[in-house]
Each structure stands twice: as structure tokens, then as C-alpha cells.
C-alpha positions as CSV (number, residue, x, y, z in Angstrom):
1,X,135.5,102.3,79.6
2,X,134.8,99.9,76.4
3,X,135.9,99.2,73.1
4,X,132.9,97.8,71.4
5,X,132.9,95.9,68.1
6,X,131.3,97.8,65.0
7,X,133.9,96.6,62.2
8,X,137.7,96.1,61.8
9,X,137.9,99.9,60.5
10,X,135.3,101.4,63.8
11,X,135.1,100.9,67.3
12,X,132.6,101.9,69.7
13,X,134.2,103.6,73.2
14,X,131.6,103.4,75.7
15,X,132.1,105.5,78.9
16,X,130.1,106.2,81.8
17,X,128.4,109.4,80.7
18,X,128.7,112.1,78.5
19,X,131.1,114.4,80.6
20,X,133.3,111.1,80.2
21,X,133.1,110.8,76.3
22,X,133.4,114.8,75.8
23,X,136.4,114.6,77.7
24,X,138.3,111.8,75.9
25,X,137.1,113.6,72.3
26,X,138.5,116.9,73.5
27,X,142.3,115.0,74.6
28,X,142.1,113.3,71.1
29,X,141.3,116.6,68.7
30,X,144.4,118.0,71.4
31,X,146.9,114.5,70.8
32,X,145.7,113.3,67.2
33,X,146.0,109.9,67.0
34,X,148.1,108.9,63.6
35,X,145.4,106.6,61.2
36,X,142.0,107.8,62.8
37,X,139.7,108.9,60.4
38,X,137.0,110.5,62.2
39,X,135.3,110.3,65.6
40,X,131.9,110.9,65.6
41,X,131.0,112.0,69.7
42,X,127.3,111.0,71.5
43,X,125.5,110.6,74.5
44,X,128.4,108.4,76.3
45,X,130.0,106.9,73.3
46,X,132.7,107.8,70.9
47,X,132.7,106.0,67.4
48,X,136.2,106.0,66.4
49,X,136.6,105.2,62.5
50,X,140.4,104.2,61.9
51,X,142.1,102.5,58.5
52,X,143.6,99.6,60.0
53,X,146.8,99.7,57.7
54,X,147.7,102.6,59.6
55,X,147.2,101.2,62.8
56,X,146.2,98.1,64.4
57,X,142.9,97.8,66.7
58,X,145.1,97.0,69.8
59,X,147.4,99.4,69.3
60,X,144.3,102.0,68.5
61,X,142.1,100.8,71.6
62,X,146.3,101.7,73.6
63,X,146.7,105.0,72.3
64,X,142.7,106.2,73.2
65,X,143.0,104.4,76.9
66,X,146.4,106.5,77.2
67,X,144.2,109.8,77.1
68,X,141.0,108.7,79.1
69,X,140.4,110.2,82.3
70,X,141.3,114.1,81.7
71,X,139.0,117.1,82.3
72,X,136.6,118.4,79.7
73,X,137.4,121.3,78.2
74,X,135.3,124.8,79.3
75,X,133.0,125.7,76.3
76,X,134.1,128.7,74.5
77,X,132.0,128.9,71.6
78,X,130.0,131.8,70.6
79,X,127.3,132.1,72.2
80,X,123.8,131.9,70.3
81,X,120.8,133.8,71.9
82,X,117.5,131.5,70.7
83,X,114.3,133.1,70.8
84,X,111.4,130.6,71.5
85,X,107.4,130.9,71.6
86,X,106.7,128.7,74.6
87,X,104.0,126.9,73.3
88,X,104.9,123.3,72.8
89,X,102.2,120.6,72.5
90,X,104.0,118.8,75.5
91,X,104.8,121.3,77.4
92,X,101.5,121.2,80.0
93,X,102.5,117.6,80.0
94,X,106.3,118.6,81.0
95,X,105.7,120.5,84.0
96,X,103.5,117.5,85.2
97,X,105.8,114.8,84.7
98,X,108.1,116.9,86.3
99,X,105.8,118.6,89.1
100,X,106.2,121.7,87.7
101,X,104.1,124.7,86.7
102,X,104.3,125.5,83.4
103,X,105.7,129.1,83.9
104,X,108.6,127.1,86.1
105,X,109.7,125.2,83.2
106,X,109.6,127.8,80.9
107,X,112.0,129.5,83.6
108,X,114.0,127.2,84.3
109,X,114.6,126.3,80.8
110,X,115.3,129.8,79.6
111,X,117.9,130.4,83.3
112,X,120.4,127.7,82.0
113,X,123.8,128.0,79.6
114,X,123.3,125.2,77.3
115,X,126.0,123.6,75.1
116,X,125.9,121.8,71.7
117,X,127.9,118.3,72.8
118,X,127.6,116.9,69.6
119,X,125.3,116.4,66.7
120,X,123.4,114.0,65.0
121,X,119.9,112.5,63.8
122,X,119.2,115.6,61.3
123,X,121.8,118.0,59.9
124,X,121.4,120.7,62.2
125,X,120.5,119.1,65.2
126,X,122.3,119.6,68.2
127,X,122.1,117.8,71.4
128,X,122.1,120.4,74.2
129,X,123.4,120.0,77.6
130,X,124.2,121.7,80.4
131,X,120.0,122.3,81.5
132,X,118.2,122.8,84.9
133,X,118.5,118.7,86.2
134,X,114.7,119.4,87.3
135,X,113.8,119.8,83.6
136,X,115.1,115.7,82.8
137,X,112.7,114.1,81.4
138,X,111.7,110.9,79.3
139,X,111.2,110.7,75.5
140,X,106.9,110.1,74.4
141,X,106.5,106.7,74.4
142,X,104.7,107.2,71.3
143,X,106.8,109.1,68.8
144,X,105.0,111.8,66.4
145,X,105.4,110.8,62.5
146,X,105.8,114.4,62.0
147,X,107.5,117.4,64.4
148,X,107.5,121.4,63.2
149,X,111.0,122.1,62.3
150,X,112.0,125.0,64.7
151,X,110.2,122.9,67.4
152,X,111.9,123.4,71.1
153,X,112.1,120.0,72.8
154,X,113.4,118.1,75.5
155,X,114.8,114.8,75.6
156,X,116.0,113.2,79.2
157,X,119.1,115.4,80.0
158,X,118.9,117.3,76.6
159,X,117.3,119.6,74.7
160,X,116.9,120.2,71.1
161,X,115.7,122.0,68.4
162,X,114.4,120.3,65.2
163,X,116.0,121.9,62.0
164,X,113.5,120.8,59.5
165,X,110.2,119.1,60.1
166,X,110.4,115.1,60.4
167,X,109.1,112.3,62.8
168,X,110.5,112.7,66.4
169,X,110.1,111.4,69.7
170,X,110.6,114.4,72.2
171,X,108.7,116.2,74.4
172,X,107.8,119.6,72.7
173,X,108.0,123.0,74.7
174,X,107.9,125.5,72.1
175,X,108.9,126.8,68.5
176,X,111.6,129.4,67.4
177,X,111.4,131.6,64.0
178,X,114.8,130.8,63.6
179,X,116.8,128.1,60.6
180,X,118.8,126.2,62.3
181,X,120.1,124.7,59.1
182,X,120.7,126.9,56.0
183,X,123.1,125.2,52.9
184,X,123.4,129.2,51.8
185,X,125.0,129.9,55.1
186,X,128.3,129.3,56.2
187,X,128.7,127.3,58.4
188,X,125.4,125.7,57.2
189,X,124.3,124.6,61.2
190,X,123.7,127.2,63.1
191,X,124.6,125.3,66.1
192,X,128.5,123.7,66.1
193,X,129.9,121.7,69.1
194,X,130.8,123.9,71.6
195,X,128.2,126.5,70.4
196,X,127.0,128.4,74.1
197,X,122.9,128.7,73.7
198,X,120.6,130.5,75.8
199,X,116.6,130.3,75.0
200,X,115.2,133.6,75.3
201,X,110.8,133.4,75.8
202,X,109.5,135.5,73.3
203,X,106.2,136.9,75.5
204,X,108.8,138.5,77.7
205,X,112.1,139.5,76.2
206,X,112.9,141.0,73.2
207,X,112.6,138.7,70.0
208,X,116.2,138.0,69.6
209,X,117.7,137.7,66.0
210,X,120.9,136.1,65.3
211,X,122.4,137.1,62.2
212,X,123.3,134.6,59.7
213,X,127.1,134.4,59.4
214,X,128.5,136.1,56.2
215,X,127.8,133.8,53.3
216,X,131.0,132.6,51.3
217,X,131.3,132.8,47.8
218,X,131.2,129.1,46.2
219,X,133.3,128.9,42.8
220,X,131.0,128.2,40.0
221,X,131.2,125.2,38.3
222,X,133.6,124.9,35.2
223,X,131.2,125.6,32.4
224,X,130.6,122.9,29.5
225,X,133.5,124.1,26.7
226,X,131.5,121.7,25.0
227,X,127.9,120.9,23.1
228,X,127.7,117.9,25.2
229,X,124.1,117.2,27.1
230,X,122.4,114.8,27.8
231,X,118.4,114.7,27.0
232,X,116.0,113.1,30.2
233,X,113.1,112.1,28.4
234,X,112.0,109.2,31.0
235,X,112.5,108.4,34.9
236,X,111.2,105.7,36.5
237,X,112.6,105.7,40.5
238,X,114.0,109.1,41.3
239,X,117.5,109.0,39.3
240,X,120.1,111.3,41.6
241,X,123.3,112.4,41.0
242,X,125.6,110.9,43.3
243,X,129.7,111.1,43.9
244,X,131.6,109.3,46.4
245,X,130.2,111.7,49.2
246,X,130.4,114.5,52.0
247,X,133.1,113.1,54.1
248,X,134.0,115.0,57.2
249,X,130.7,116.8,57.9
250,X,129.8,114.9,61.1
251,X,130.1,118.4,63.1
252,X,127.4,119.4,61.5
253,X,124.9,116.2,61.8
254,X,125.6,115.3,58.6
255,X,126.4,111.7,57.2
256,X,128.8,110.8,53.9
257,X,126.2,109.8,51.9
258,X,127.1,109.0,48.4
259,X,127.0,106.3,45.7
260,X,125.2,103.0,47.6
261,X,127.1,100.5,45.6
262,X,130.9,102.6,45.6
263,X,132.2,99.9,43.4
264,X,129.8,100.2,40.7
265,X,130.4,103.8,40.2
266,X,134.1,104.0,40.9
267,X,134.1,101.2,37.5
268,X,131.6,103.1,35.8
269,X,134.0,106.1,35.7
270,X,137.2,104.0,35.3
271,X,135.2,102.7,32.1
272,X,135.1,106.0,30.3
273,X,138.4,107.5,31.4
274,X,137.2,109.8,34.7
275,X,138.6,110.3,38.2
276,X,136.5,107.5,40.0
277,X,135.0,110.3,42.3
278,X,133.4,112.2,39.1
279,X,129.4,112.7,39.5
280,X,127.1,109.7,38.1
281,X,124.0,109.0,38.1
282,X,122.2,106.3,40.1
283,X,118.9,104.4,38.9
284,X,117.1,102.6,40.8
285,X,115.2,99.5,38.7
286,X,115.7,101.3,35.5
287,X,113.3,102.7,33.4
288,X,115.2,105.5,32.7
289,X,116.0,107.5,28.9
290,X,117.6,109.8,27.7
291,X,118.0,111.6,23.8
292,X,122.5,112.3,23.3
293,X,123.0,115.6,22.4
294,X,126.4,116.3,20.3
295,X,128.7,112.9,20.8
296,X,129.9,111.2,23.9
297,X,131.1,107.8,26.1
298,X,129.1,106.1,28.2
299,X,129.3,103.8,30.5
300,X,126.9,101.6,32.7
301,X,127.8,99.3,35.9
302,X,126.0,98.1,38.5
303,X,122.4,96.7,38.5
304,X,122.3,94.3,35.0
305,X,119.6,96.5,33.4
306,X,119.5,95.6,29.7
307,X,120.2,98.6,27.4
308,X,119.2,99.3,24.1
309,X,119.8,102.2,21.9
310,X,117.9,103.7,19.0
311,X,119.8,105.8,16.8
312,X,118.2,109.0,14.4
313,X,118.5,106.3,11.7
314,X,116.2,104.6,13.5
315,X,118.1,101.4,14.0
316,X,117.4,99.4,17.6
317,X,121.1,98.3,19.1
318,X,121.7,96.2,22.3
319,X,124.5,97.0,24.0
320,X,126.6,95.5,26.6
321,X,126.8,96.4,29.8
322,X,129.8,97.5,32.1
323,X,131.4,98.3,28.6
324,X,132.3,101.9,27.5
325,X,130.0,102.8,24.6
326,X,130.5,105.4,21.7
327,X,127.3,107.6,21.5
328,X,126.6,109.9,18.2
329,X,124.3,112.9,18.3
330,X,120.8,112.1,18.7
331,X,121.1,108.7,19.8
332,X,118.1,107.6,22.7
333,X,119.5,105.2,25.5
334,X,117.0,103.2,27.3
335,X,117.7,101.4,30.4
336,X,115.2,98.9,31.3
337,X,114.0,96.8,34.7
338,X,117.1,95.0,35.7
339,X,117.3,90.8,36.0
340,X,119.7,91.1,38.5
341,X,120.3,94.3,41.2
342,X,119.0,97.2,42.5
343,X,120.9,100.4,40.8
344,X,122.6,101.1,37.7
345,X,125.4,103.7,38.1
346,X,125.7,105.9,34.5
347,X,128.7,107.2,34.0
348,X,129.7,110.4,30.6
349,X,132.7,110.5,29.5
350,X,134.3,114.3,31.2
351,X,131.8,114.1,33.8
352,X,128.3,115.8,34.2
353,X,128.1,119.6,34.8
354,X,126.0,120.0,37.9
355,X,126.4,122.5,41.2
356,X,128.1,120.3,44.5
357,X,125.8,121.4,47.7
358,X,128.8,121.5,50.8
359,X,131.2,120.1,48.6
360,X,129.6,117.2,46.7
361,X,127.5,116.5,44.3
362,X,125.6,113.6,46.1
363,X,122.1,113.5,46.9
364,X,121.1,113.1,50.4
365,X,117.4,111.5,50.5
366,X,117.7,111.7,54.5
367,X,118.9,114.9,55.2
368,X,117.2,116.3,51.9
369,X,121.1,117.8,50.7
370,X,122.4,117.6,47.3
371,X,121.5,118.3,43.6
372,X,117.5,117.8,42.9
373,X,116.0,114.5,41.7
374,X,116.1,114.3,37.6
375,X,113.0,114.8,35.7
376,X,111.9,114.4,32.3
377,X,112.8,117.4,30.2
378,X,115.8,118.0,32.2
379,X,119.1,118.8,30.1
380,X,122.2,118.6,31.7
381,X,125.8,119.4,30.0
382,X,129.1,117.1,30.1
383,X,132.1,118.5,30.5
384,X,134.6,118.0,28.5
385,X,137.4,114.8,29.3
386,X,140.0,115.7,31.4
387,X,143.4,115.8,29.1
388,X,145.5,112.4,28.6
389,X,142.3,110.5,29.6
390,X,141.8,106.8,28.5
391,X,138.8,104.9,28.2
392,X,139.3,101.5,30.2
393,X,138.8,97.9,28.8
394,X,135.6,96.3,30.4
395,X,136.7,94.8,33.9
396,X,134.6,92.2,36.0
397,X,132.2,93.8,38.3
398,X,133.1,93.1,42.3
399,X,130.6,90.7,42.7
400,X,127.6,88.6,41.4
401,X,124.3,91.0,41.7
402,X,121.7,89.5,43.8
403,X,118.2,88.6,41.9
404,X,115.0,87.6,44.2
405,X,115.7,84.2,43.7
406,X,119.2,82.9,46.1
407,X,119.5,83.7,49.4
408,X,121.9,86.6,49.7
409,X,124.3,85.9,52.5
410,X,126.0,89.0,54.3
411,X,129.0,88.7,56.7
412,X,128.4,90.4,59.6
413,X,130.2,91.6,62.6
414,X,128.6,91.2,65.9
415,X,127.8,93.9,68.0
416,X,128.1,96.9,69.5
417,X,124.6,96.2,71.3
418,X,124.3,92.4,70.3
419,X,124.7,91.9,74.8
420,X,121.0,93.9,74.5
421,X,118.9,91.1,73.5
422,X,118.2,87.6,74.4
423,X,120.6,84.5,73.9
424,X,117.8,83.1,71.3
425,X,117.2,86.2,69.5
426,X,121.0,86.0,68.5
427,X,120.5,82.9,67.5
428,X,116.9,83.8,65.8
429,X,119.0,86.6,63.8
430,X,121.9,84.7,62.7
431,X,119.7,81.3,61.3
432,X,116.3,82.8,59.9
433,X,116.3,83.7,56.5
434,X,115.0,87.9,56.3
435,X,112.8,89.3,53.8
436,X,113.4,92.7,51.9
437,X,110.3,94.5,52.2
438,X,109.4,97.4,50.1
439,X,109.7,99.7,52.6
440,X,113.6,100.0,51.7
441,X,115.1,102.6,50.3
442,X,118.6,104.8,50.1
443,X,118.2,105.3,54.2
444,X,118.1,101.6,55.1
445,X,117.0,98.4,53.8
446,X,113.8,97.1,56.0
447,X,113.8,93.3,57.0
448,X,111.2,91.3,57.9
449,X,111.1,87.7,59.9
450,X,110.8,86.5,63.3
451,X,111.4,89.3,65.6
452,X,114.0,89.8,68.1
453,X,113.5,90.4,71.5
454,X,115.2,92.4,73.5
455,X,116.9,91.4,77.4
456,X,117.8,95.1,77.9
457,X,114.8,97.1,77.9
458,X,116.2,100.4,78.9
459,X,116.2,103.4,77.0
460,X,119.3,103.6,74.5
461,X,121.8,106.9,75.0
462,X,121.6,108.4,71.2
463,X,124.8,106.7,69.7
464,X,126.4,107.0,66.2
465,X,125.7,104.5,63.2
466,X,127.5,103.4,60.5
467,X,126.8,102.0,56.9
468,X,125.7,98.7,57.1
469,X,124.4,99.0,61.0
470,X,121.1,96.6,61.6
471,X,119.4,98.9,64.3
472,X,116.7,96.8,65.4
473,X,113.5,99.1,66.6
474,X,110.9,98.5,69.4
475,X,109.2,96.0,66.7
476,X,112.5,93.8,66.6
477,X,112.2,94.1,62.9
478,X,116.0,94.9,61.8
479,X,116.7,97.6,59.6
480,X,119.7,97.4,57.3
481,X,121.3,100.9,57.0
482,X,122.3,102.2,53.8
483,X,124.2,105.0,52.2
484,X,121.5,108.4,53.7
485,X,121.5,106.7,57.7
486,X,121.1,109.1,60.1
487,X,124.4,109.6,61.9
488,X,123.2,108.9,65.0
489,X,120.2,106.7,66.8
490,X,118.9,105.9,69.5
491,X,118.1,102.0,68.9
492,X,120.6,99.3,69.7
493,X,122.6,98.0,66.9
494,X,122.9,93.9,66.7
495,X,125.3,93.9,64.3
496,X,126.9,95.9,61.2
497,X,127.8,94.6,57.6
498,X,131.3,93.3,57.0
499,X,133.3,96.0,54.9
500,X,133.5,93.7,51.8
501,X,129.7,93.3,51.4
502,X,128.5,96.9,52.0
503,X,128.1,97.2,48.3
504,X,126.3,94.0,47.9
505,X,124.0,95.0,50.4
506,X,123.3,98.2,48.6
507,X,122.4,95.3,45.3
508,X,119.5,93.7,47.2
509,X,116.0,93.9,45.3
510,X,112.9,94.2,47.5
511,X,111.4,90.5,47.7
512,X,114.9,89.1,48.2
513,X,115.8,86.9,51.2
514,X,119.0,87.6,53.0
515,X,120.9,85.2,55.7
516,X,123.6,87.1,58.4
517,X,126.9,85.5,58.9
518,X,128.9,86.2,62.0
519,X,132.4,86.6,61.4
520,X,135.2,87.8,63.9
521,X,136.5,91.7,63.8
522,X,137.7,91.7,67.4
523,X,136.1,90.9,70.4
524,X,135.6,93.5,73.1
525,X,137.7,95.0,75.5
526,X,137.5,96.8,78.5
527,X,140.0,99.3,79.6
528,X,141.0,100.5,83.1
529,X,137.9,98.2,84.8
530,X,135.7,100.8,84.2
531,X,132.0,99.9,82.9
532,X,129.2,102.2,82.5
């Protein structure tokens, strides 16, 4: 057993295998551990999220060594019957690898009692174990850019099925009719850990249907009491609502999400008198307006986008930004390309009226969850301010926002996977200076400089990710993960983003260069002599 460095709030436990980390994530759900947050299972790792003025990293790495070594715990989920067409690009490929005929994998793969370990990659997806051992094999060395959701696959030890279409790098045996991830359905994943699955072949069994479960009723937003709207009349970037996210969803493959610069938007609503986890919007390099209908308080943080404001007199005002501003009936607020940052956060006084999807009003770009992208025509109602409310005095902003010109410097803390690649390319990472290309976006900032090469070649057990993880891929180009990562990946992880610069990461404008300093979180430990 490790304890991997990911950040003074996260640690990675590495055990041998995944019986191992299922085990220890069973004993801690059993003895709850006072000041861990969440603990996202995988392959042979548990990611164990803590707040560390609660409890201390040594006295967290104690408690979670005090409960290694136990049994897993016997599935005893319900068990889900999955009817599958057996007719997977791959799977003539399969039974080669394997030395197989095809009508021997497709019965050896239907024979077995899987179970959903854990989830991860896509909401929805569940990594299956408990197969045939004959039926292990590799990943394509070629990934597809784009995968059939409902497409059967298998993945060394595992198999999957894909719950919307996307790019994926299993091998493919077949397709089932059935969603395996429905936000009307409750719970939204039709597969939970512990879930029991057996794959039924469709040419010889009866097409099993599983029912959806019985849909709960969702409370309907407080409506507007109110003639307060706002107008879109211009978008630039998608503008999407966002809140401070989807916490505690990780059982069903799904990440927080949420505002990428939290500080922005928490001062944006502290501006104009709301809860800091009210629902903004974020706009990404401006270009966004918008016509006031009846009379409101706005406020706008973040990116320094200038603003101006035309009002049915027809008089042109500049207004200042991160300052709450009076707006009359009919006015038109423009934002424009910002000198400095990446998104402006806009925050109405009582809060915009729109429908949360699984409990928030974010917008997921990734896992394609949350309110739809604004357009132009769209009219969307304010609520009114919550009773005893106060609009706040302008406040500084958390930090100076980046602009193309400096070199933005990130504190980083090393590892979990920085032992996965050369001495030099350490080195290489820490003192280049990386561009932003324009291939960035909500999911992950991409970087591009000298690539890193890699000492460990093997193939990665799928492990969870946090904010601010730089996953470097097989082109040893790093990519900077933002707000919509995937919660889980199967690329090793140099280093991750210092707490106090996750924002300012989510600031940096494509054509910006950014430098990576190491700082110390703790260093890694190893518990009971036992590596993997």
C-alpha cells in the first residue's frame, strides 16, 4: 500500500489490485473516517479527498492503514439482465487475440456474473468485473474518435458499456438497446457500484428489458413573483449557467463541475446581495448582450471585459467592473473581449430562474448535464432577492487576471505518477515555459512545449483525476484539467495544481505561456511494506 501525493486536501492509495482497493472502500463506507470528503474508488487506487482542518495527512494516511487488509464485501446489488447484439466491430479481432472462436467469447462473456466496481470516464459508465479471465484483453492501440453509445466492450480485465457516444479506446463486442444514463430516471445510471450484470445475446435469448426505476417527482422551481428578465440579444462563446456544482455524484461517473473560476462567481453574488452558490452565468471572451427587462442589480467579476450600457434614452455609459450596478427597464448591457482573463461571471440580483439537472444548475460540457447553452432571443426571469439581502461594497478580486503577455506561474504539487517518466522530463516540465493552445476549453486546458517522455511505459490502471491534474497523454503534451474532467483516466498524472491557483488557472487566455512551480504537500508514504 501507498499514499500518493495529489494535493494537501487528496491523496492517492495505491494497492496491489482492485480486490485490494474495493476492500479498503467497503471497511471505510463501514468505519467513516471523521473529515473525508469523498473517496472516489478505481482500478487499484482510492482517491481520498479530506479537508485538512479536520484532520491532518498523517493522521488520515493512520486511520486508512488501520482498515487495510479486510475481505471485500459479497455484491448484493440488484441484479441487471443486459441484452446485447453481439456484433461489435472488434469482436472477430477478440477471439483472435484471445484464441478464441467468436461464438466462445460471446459465451463466455454472456456465462459470467459481472459487477459494477466503480465508475468513471462518462456518467454512466461502469467498470465491470468479475468476467471469464480468458476474455482479458488489451485496450486498441489506436483509440476510435467516436464509439456508439450502447456499445459492449472489453477492456483488460473489464468490461463496459458506453452510455452515450464519444471517443474510446476498447475493444468493441457488441451494442445493447438499452440507456444506460437517463437524467429523467432515478437513479440517473442504470448501473451503481455493486450493481450484479449479466449480458444476455440477443440471437438466442429473449430480448430482455429492464424497467426504468420509478421516476421521482423534482420540485419545480420557485416561479419569478417578479417582472424581472433578462433579454439575450448576443452570444459570443457558449454563455452557461453555472453554480458551485454537483458535489457527491461520483457513484454515478459524474464529476462536480461548476463555476471554473469559484472565486469570481462566489464575489459576483456577494456583490449583489445573493447566497454565493446562486446560479450565474459564465462568458467566455465576452461578446455577450443582453436588453433588462423591468429593473434589477447586476454584477460582473472575473475576466476584465469592459462593459458599457445603453439606456432607452439612448445615452452610452461605462461602467465599472466587479461593482454592483443599478439597471432600469430597457437598459442593453454589453460585455466586450476582455484585456485581461478568460470568463466573466454575471451575477442578478435574486438569482436567475432556471431548472437544476441532479441538483444543480451547472452545465456540464463533458458529460453534456446541466441547463442548455444561452442563445440569442432567450429570456430568462430573476427571482426576486431573498428578504434582509444587502448589496456588498466592491471588494478586490483574488488575484491579478492573466493577459497573453507575462508568464503565468502555477504552483504545483508533484505527483501521483511524476516516478512514470524520466529524471529529465521532470526537469523539462518544471523549467520550459508551456503554451495555451486553442484546443482548451471547460474540460482541460491543452499545453504545448517540449514533450515529456515517459520511463514507465506500461499501460495505466484507469485512476481518478482531480481539478487541476496535468495528465500527460501518449504525445507527452500535458493537459491542464479544468472544471468538466472526466473523473477518471487512464493517463499518468505528473502533477496537479496547488489549491490556491486552481482559479487562476481557470483565467488563462489561449496564447498565454505558463511556468509550473513545485511546491511541497507531503511526500509519499508507504504503509505496511506493501507495493503494488
Amino acid at each position: 500500500m501507498r499514499f500518493l501525493p495529489v494535493r494537501d486536501d487528496s491523496v492517492l492509495v495505491e494497492l496491489a489490485d482492485l480486490g485490494e482497493a474495493l476492500a479498503l472502500f467497503d471497511a471505510l463506507d463501514t468505519n467513516p473516517v471523521d473529515g473525508i470528503r469523498e473517496i472516489i474508488p478505481a482500478a487499484r487506487t482510492l482517491l481520498i479527498a479530506f479537508d485538512p482542518g479536520v484532520i491532518s495527512n498523517e493522521a488520515l494516511t493512520d486511520a486508512v492503514a488501520a482498515l487495510a487488509g479486510g475481505e471485500r464485501k459479497a455484491a448484493s446489488g440488484p441484479l441487471v439482465e443486459i441484452p446485447v447484439r453481439y456484433d461489435g466491430e472488434d469482436l472477430g479481432e477478440v477471439a483472435g487475440i484471445l484464441g478464441l472462436s467468436v461464438t466462445e467469447v460471446i459465451r463466455l462473456h454472456g456465462e459470467s456474473e459481472y459487477v459494477a466496481a466503480f465508475t468513471g470516464f462518462a456518467p454512466g459508465f461502469a467498470y465491470l468485473s468479475g468476467g471469464d479471465q480468458r476474455l482479458n484483453v488489451p485496450r486498441r492501440k489506436s483509440p476510435r474518435t467516436r464509439v456508439p453509445a450502447g456499445a459492449v466492450g472489453l477492456a483488460g480485465e473489464f468490461s463496459g458499456v458506453y452510455p452515450k457516444t464519444s471517443p474510446g479506446g476498447w475493444q468493441l463486442i457488441g451494442t445493447t438497446p438499452l440507456a444506460m444514463f437517463d437524467i429523467d430516471r432515478a437513479p440517473a445510471s442504470l448501473l451503481q457500484p455493486g450493481s450484479r450484470v449479466r449480458f444476455r445475446d440477443m440471437a438466442t435469448d429473449k430480448a430482455y428489458e429492464v424497467s426504468a426505476p420509478a421516476k421521482t417527482a423534482t420540485a419545480p422551481v420557485a416561479a419569478s413573483y417578479s417582472n424581472c428578465a433578462i433579454e439575450v440579444l448576443a452570444v459570443g462563446l457558449p454563455v452557461l449557467f453555472q453554480d458551485l456544482g454537483r458535489a457527491g455524484q461520483a457513484n454515478q461517473g459524474i464529476s462536480v463541475s461548476g463555476a471554473v473560476d469559484r472565486s469570481s462567481f462566489k464575489a459576483a453574488n456577494r456583490l449583489v446581495g445573493n447566497p454565493v452558490g446562486t446560479p450565474a452565468l459564465e462568458i467566455s471572451l465576452g461578446g455577450f448582450r443582453f436588453r433588462m427587462r423591468g429593473r434589477g442589480v447586476m454584477a460582473v467579476t472575473g475576466a476584465l471585459a469592459p462593459i458599457t450600457i445603453v439606456t432607452t434614452f439612448g445615452q452610452k455609459l461605462s461602467v465599472a467592473h466587479g461593482e454592483a450596478i443599478a439597471l432600469d427597464d430597457g437598459d442593453i448591457v454589453s460585455l466586450g473581449q476582455p484585456t485581461a482573463g478568460m470568463r466573466s461571471y454575471l451575477a442578478l440580483r435574486g438569482g436567475f430562474d432556471v431548472t437544476p439537472v441532479l441538483g444543480s444548475a451547472a452545465t456540464d460540457t463533458l458529460a453534456q448535464i446541466g441547463p442548455a447553452a444561452l442563445g440569442a432571443g432567450a429570456v430568462i426571469g430573476i427571482h426576486p432577492p431573498v428578504l434582509g439581502s444587502t448589496v456588498a461594497a466592491p471588494e478586490l478580486p483574488a488575484f491579478d487576471m492573466p493577459d497573453t503577455v507575462e508568464t503565468v506561474v502555477l504552483d504545483v504539487v508533484m505527483g501521483p505518477r511524476t516516478d512514470w517518466f524520466t529524471q529529465s522530463a521532470v526537469e523539462n516540465f518544471l523549467s520550459q515555459e508551456w503554451s495555451v493552445t486553442p484546443q482548451s476549453s471547460r474540460v482541460g486546458i491543452r499545453l504545448s512545449g517540449e514533450a515529456l517522455e515517459r520511463q514507465n511505459h506500461a499501460e495505466l490502471p484507469s485512476e481518478a483525476t482531480v481539478r487541476g491534474a496535468l495528465q500527460v497523454p501518449a504525445s507527452g503534451q500535458p493537459v491542464l484539467f479544468l472544471a468538466d474532467h472526466p473523473l477518471t483516466g487512464g493517463y499518468p498524472v505528473i502533477a496537479n495544481v496547488a489549491r490556491h491557483h486552481l482559479d487562476l488557472a481557470g483565467q488563462i487566455p489561449v496564447g498565454a505561456k505558463i511556468r509550473f512551480n513545485a511546491i511541497s504537500a507531503f511526500a509519499p508514504r508507504s504503509i505496511l511494506g506493501k507495493y503494488p
